[in-house]
ROGULUM-749635 format. One line per field, with one value per residue (C-alpha): residue number from 1; residue in three letters; x, y, z. Coordinates in Angstrom, 1 decimal. Example, Ala and Ser with C-alpha at 12.3 -4.5 7.8 and 13.67 -1.06 7.14 Angstrom:
// residues 2
num: c(1  2) .
residuo: c(ala  ser) .
x: c(12.3  13.7) .
y: c(-4.5  -1.1) .
z: c(7.8  7.1) .
// end
This chain:
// residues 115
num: c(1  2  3  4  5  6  7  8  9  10  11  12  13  14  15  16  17  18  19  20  21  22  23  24  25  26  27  28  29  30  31  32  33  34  35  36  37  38  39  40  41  42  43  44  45  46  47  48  49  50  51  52  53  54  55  56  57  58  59  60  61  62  63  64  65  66  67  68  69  70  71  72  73  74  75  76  77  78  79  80  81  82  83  84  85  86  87  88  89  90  91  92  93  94  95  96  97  98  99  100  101  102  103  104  105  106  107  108  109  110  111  112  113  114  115) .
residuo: c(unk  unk  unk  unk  unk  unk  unk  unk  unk  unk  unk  unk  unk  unk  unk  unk  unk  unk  unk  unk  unk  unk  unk  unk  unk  unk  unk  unk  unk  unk  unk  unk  unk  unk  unk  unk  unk  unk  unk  unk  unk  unk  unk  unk  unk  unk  unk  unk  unk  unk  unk  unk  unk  unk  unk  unk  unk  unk  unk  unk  unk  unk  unk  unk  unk  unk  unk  unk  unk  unk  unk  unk  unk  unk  unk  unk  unk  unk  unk  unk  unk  unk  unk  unk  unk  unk  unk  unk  unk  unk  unk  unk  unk  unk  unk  unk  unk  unk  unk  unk  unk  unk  unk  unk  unk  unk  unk  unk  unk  unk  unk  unk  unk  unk  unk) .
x: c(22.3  21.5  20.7  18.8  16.1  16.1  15.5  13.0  11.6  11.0  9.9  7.1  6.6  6.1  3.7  1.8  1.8  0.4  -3.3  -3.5  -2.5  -4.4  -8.2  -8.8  -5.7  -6.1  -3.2  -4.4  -0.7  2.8  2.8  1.0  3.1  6.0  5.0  3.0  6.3  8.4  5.6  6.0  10.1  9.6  7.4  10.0  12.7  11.5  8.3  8.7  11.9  10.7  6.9  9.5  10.8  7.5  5.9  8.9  7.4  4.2  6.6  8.7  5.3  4.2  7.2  8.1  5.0  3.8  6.0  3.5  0.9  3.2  3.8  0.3  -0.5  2.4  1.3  -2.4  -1.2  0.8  -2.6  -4.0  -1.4  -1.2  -4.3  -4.2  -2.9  -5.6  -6.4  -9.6  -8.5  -7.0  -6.3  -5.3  -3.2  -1.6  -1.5  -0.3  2.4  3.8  3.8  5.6  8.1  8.9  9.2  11.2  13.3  13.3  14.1  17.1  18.4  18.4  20.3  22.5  21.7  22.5  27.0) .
y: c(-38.3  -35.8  -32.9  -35.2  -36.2  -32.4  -31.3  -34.0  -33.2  -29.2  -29.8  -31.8  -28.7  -26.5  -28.6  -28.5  -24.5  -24.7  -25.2  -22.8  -20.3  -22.1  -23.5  -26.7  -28.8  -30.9  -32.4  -33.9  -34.6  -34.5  -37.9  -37.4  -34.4  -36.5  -39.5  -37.1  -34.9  -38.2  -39.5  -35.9  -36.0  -39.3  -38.7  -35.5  -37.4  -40.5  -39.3  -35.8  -36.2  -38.0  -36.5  -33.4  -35.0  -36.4  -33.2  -31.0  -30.1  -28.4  -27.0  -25.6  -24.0  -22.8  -20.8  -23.9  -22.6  -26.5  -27.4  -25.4  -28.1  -30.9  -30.0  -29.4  -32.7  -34.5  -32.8  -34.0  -37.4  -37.5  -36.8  -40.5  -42.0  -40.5  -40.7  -37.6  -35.6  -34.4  -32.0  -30.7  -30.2  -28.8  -24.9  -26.0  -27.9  -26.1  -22.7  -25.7  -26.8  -23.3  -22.4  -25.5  -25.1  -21.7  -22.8  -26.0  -23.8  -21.5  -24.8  -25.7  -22.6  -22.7  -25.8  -24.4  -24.9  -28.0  -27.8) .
z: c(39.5  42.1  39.4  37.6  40.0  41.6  37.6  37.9  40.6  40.2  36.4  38.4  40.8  37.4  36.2  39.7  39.1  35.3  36.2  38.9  35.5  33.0  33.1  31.5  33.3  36.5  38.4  41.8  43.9  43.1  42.4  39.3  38.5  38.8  36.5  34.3  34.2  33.6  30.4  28.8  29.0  27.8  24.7  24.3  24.1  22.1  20.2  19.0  17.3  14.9  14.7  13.9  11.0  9.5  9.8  8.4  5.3  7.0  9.3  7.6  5.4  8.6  9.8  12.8  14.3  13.6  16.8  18.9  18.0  18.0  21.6  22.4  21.0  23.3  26.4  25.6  25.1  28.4  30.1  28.7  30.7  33.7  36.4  38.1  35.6  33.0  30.2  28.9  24.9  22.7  23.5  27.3  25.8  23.8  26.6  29.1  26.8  26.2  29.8  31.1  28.4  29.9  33.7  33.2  30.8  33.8  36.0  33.5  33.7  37.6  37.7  35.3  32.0  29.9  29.2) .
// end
């Protein structure tokens, strides 16, 4: 439980670092970096699974590159639920998207990596 809410909370602190990298995204406080961070491990979890599956045959056309947009389109979609937590389109999305992957996979392998 412990591990969970630190991963929780330091995935938020990654996404407070992506728009001092990228212009184009806007969080205002942690708090919106928490529930914004909570929406897109949300929509991960529940939404993209099967957007994976619906989209395999363009994915699998495109090399898997298709994920990149898939993900792009995610964390733009996160930013209509979240007040505080905003992005501008499409290409900050998708630089956004890519970087946060890489520091919350930098988070999970902090903590330890998934066993």
């Amino acid at each position: 439980m412990i591990l969970t809410l630190l991963r929780w909370a330091l995935n938020a602190a990654a996404l407070m670092l992506v728009p001092e990298l990228i212009s184009g995204i806007a969080v205002t406080s942690f708090t919106a970096a928490l529930i914004a961070a909570l929406v897109i491990g949300l929509l991960n979890a529940l939404i993209r699974p099967l957007l994976i599956l619906l989209t395999l045959p363009i994915t699998a056309l495109t090399l898997g590159l298709f994920i990149l947009v898939i993900n792009a389109l995610l964390f733009w979609f996160a930013s209509n639920f979240v007040s505080g937590f905003s992005v501008a389109g499409f290409w900050p999305a998708l630089f956004g998207a890519l970087l946060y992957s890489v520091l919350t996979w930098f988070v999970d392998l902090a903590l330890g990596g998934k066993r």
